[in-house]
N, C-alpha and C positions, 0 to 999 in steps of 0.2 A: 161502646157505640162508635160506630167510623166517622171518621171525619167527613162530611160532604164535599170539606175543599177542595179532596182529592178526587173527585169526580172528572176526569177527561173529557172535555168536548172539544168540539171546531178543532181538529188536529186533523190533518190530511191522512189516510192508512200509505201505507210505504208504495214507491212504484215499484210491487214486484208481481210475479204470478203475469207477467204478459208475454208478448212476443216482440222483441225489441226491433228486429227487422218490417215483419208484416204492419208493426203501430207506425210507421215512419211512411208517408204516402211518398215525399220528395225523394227517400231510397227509392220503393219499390216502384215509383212510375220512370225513375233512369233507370235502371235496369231495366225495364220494358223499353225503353228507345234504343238502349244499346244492343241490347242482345240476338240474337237471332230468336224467333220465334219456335221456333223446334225444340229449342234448350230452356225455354221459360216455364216450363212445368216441372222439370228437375229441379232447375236451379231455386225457384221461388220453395219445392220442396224442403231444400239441405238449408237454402237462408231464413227459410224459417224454424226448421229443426234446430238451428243456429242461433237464430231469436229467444224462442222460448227458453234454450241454458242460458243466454246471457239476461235474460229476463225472470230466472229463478234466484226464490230467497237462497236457495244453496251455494249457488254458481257465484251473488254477490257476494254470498257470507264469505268464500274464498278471498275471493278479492279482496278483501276487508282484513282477514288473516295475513296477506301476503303481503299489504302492507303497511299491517302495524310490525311484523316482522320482517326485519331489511334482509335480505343474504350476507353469510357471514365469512372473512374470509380464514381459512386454515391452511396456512404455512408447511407445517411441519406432522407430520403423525407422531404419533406415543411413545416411536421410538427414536425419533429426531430425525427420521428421512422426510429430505423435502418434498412435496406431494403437491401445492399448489395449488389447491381445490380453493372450489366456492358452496358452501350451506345453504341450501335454502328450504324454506316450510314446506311443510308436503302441498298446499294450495297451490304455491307458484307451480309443483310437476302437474298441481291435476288440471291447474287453468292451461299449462304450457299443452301440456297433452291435448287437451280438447280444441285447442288453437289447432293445432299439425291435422288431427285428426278432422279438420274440418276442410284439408285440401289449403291453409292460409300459406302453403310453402307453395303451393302444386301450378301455379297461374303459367307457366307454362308448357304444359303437360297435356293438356284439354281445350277443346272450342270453345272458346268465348272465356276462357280464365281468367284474363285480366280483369273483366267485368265483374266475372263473379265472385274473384276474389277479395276486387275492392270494397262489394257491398258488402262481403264477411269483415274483413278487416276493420270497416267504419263499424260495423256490430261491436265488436270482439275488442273492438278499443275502447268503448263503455263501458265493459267491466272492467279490464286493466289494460292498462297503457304501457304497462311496465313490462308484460308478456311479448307485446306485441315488436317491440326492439329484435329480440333472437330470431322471432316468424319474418318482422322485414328483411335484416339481412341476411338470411337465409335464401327467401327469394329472388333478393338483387344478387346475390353472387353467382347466380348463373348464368347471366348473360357478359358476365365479365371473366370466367371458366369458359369458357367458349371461344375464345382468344385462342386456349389450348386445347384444340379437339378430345387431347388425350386423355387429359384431366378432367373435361367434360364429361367424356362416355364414361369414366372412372366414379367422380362423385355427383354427379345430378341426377341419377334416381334414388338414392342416399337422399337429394335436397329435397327433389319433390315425393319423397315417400310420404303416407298418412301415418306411418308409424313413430311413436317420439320414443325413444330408448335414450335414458339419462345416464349410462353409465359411460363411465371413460375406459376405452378400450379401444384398436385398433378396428379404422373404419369399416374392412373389409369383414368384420365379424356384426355389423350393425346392419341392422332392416332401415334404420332414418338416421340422421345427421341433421348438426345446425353450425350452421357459419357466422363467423363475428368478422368485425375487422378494426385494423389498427393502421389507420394513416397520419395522425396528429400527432407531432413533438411537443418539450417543453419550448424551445426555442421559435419554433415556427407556426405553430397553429394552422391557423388556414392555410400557411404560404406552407405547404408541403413540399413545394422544390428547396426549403432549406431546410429539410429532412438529413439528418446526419449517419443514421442506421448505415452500416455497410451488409455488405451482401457478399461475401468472398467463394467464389466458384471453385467445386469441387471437381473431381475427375470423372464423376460421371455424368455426362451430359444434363443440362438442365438443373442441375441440382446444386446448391451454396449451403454457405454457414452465414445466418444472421448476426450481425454481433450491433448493442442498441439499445433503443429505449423508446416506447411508446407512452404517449402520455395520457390518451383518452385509448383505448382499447373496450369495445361495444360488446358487451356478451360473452364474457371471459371464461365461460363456462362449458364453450361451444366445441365442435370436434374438430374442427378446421378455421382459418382466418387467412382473408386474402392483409397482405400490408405490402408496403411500401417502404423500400432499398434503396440504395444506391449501391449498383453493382459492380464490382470490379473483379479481376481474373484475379487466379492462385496466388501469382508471383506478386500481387500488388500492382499493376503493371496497370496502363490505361484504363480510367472507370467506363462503365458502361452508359453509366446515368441511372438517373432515376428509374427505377423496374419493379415492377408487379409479384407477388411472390404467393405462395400458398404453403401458410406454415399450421400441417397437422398436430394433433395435440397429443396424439398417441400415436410413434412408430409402430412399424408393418411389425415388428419382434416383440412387442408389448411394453417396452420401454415408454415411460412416457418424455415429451420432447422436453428441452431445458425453454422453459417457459414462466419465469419468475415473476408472479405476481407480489408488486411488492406494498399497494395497500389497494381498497375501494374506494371508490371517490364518496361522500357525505354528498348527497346531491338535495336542491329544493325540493322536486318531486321527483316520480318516475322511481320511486324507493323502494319498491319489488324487484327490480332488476337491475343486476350488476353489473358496475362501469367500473373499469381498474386503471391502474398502472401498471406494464409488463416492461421487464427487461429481457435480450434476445444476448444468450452468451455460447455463440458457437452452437446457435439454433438452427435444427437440419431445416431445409423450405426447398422447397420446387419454385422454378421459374414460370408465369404466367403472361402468356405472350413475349415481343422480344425485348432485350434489355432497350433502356431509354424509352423505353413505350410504358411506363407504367401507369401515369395519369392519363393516356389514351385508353387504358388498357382496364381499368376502375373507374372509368370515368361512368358506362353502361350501370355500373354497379350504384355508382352515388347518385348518378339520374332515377333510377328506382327508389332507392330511401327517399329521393326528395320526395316521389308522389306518395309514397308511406305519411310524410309529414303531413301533406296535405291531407292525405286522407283521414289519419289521425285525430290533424285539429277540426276535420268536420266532425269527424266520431265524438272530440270532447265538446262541440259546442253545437250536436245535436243531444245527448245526456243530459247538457245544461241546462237548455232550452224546455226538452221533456216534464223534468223535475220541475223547473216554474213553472208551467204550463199546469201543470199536476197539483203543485199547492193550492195555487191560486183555484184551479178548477174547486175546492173544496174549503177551503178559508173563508171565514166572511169577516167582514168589518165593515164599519159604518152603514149597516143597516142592508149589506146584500155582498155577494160573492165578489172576489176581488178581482175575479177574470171578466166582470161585467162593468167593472168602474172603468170610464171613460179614458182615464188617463194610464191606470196600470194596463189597461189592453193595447193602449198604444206602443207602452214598453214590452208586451209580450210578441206584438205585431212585427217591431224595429228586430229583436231578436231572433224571432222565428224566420224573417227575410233573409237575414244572414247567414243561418245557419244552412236554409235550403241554397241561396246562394254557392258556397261552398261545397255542399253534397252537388250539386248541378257541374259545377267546375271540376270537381276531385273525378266523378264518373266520367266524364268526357276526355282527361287525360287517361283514364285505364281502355277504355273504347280505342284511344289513337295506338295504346299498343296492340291490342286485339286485330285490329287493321292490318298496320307491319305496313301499308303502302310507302312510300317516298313522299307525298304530300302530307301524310300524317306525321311522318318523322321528323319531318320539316318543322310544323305547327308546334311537335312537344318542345323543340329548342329555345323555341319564346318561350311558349303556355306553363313550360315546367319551372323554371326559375320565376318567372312573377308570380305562378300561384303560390309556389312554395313562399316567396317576398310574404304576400298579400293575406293568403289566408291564416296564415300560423300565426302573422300578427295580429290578427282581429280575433283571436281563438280566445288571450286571457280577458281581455277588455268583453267578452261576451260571459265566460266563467265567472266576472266578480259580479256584473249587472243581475243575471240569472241567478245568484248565491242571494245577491239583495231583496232581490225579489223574497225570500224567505221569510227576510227580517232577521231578526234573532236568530232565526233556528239555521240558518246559512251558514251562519261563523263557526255553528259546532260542529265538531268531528264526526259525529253519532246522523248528520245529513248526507253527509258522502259529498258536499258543494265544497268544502275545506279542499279533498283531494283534487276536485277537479281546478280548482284554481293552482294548486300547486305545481301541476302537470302541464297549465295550458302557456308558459313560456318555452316549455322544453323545445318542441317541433320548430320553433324561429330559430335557434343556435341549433341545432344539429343539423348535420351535413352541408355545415352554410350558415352563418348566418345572413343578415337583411342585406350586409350593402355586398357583400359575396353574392348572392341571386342579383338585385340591382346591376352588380357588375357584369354577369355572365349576360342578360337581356340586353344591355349594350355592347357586351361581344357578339350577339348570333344577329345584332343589327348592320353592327361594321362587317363581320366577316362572312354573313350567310344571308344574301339577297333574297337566297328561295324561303327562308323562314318566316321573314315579313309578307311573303307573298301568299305563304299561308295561313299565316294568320290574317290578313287583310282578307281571303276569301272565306273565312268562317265567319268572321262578324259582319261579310257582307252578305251574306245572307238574309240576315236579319234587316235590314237596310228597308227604309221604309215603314218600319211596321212600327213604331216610336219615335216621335221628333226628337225626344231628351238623347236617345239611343246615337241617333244621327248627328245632334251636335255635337255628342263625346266624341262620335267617331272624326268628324270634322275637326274637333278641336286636339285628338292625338296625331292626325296627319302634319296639323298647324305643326304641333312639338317635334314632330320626325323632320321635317323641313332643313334642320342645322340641326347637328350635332357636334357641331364644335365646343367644346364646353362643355358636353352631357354628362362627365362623370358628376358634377356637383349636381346635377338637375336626376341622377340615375333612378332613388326612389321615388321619384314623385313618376318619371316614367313606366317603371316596374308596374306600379298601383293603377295606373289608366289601362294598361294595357291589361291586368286582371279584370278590373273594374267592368270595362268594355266589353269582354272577353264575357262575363259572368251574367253583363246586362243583355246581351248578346242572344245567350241560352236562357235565360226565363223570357223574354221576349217571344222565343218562338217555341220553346216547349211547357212553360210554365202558366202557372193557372193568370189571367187577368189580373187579378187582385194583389198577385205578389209580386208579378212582372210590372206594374201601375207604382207599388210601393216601393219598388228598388232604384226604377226610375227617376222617378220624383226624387228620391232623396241621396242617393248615389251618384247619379249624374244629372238630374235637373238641379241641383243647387238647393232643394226644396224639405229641407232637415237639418237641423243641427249638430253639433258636433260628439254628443252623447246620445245615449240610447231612447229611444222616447217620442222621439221628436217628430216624428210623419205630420204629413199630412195630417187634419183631422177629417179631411172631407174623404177620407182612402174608406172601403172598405174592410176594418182590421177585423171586425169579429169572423170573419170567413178565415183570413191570414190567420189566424190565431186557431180557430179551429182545421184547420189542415195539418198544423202544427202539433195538436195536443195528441198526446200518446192514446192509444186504444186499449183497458182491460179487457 
């Protein structure tokens, strides 16, 4: 006779079989502000074709494959030729594939790409995060190939092709490519100008031998990598400086380049996709843009991953979010559903504000590229470095709340909340970390007047429709008043000017209730310093239901 013990009840069924795009209103209603209206009936089309795979039991099940299996690296083949490869499960090509294949390279190729790509890419970071590394820098390297017209029209329909081809072969034989990049030493880290790699020019124009070491090298698996030289002529003779480089991974003859990877990095999360150490010994590269220009010249390239990050950490701490929301929707205890007790819906409320937060902010930077005007260009040189500051920080601190919410079942593996907690530190240290973004928002303060001017006319906008909105804003002009001294005071600026910036746009596009709750507790002073804490007078069951995923 069976045991009755084993009888299952009050257990949530998995959140899968939806549409991860179309369940998400705060996506799909920025997308409708940003977009042009002509284009919203395709796009809402693909992003939701897009949804439902990352919203199937299959598509997770990959995921899930991909990273209980790390990519592996191989050195050497059977017969002792060095080869340099990287292994990885067949899940990571089918999730990488279905990434490219959904245009996440293509943003600018198409009207309105930017938009549309970043509501893909905040999808497509829900399933794996890990995919999504080769998809960004692939799309930020072309606007930093562009420097060199020639190499442009060479590899950018290669970058925005929908086709992913994983073999290593000579680019001109491939329908798609993916780009990595390698600008951090052991010695220098952030401070890239104490980059040691030389760069020695060869006799045909444009073209050197790397000789070096990278120490974070992003996607080591990729056809091409832009990095970062110091360049000097043949004879050894005057350096060029610091310079921009584009080293492919397979010469034009089938040779492959001397490209030595010499281990993978063991990383907290982000364990689907490979992060190496390469060494560069008499490595062929093309020159990108001119010498001594190379952090001018990458600079286009890391201002796009930054909004990767941002988008990202909305991506993990809209899944977060989903999943509690989800539990709780079907959990009971103490005598009724856990998403109707007064106090956990507060905690679902404070979370779900954050996370629309962040979607609200991530969309409005892909919009100012879409734009391209001068006053949009202006705004990203704030808006990019404090969101990237702001939201990547608020990304783990929402992963572990949203895992709590579980209970128990948060901390196992077999919830999927383990990996997003693991993931949700990455996007603060990559391409920057905090006080690197901090620092850069107090350079486009000192050295680019028009920046502040645009951003001062986007949040003024909003001006009026919020008292709380209006004192922040009050009380960031007070802060900009002196800046003598601002490097120690830099993050607390970074964070107003997100903050601002975030309360700014639910203010005037966001529903009441969540624009009401971010206020109050963001910038009226009126929350604590954990998740939870609103208002109790707010309206959260509305918050909470705009938030909860749709089957």
């Amino acid at each position: 006779m069976a045991g009755s013990t084993h009888t299952v009840t009050n257990q949530p069924p998995p959140l899968t079989g939806y549409d991860v795009y179309s369940a998400d209103q705060a996506l799909v209603a920025a997308v409708e502000r940003h977009l042009d209206p002509g284009l919203l009936d395709e796009a809402h089309a693909e992003l939701s074709a897009l949804g439902r795979a990352a919203g199937s039991a299959q598509v997770q099940e990959w995921a899930a494959q991909a990273d209980q299996h790390p990519p592996e690296l191989r050195t050497h083949d059977r017969h002792g030729r060095r080869v340099d490869e990287v292994d990885f499960h067949p899940a990571w090509h089918r999730l990488l594939g279905k990434g490219v294949g959904a245009q996440l390279t293509a943003a600018w190729a198409r009207p309105g790409g930017h938009v549309r790509r970043a509501a893909g890419f905040l999808v497509w970071t829900q399933v794996d995060a890990g995919t999504c590394c080769p998809l960004s820098m692939t799309h930020a390297a072309v606007p930093a190939l562009r420097a060199a017209p020639e190499l442009a029209a060479e590899w950018e329909p290669r970058l925005t092709s929908t086709v992913y081809d994983r073999e290593l072969r000579p680019a001109r034989l491939k329908a798609g490519a993916l780009f990595g990049m390698g600008m951090t030493e052991k010695q220098g880290g952030s401070d890239v100008r104490a980059n040691t790699t030389v760069a020695t020019a060869l006799a045909e124009d444009g073209t050197y031998e790397l000789t070096g070491h990278k120490w974070f090298c992003s996607a080591p698996m990729s056809d091409g990598f832009l990095v970062l030289a110091q360049a000097q002529s043949a004879q050894g003779g005057g350096g060029g400086g610091l310079t921009c480089f584009l080293v492919p991974r397979v010469l034009e003859d089938g040779a492959r380049n001397v490209f030595r990877l010499q281990r993978l990095k063991d990383k907290l999360g982000n364990r689907s996709n490979a992060s190496g150490e390469v060494e560069f010994d008499g490595t062929w590269a093309r020159r990108v843009g001119d010498e001594g220009r190379g952090v001018r010249t990458i600079i286009d390239m890391v201002a796009a991953t930054r909004v990767d990050c941002v988008l990202g950490s909305a991506g993990l701490m809209r899944q977060a979010v989903a999943q509690a929301i989800h539990h709780c929707t079907y959990r009971e205890a103490f005598g009724g559903k856990l998403v109707d007790k007064p106090l956990m819906r507060n905690v679902l409320a404070d979370l779900a504000v954050e996370s629309e937060a962040a979607t609200a902010l991530a969309l409005r930077l892909a919009a100012a590229y879409d734009d391209g005007g001068e006053q949009e260009r202006a705004l990203l040189r704030i808006a990019v470095p404090a969101a990237k500051y702001w939201v990547t920080k608020r990304c783990a601190p929402v992963a572990v709340e949203a895992s709590e919410c579980l209970g128990g079942n948060g901390y196992v593996e077999e919830s999927g909340m383990p990996r997003l907690v693991r993931e949700s530190p990455l996007n603060s240290v990559w391409e920057g970390a905090g006080n690197v973004q901090a620092l850069d928002v107090l350079r486009a303060l000192q050295r680019e007047p028009q920046a502040l001017n645009a951003y001062l006319q986007e949040v003024g906008r909003a001006r009026g429709a919020d008292h709380r909105l209006d004192g922040a804003i009050k009380d960031l002009l007070t802060d900009l008043a002196d800046l003598d001294g601002a490097e120690g005071r830099a993050r607390r600026l970074a964070e107003r000017f997100a903050l601002v910036l975030q309360g700014a746009l639910l203010v005037r596009f966001g529903p009441p209730e969540v624009a009401d709750a971010f206020c109050a507790s963001r910038l009226g002073g009126d929350g604590g310093a954990a998740f939870g804490t609103l208002p109790h007078t707010l309206d959260l069951a509305s918050v909470v239901e705009r938030a909860a995923p749709r089957l």
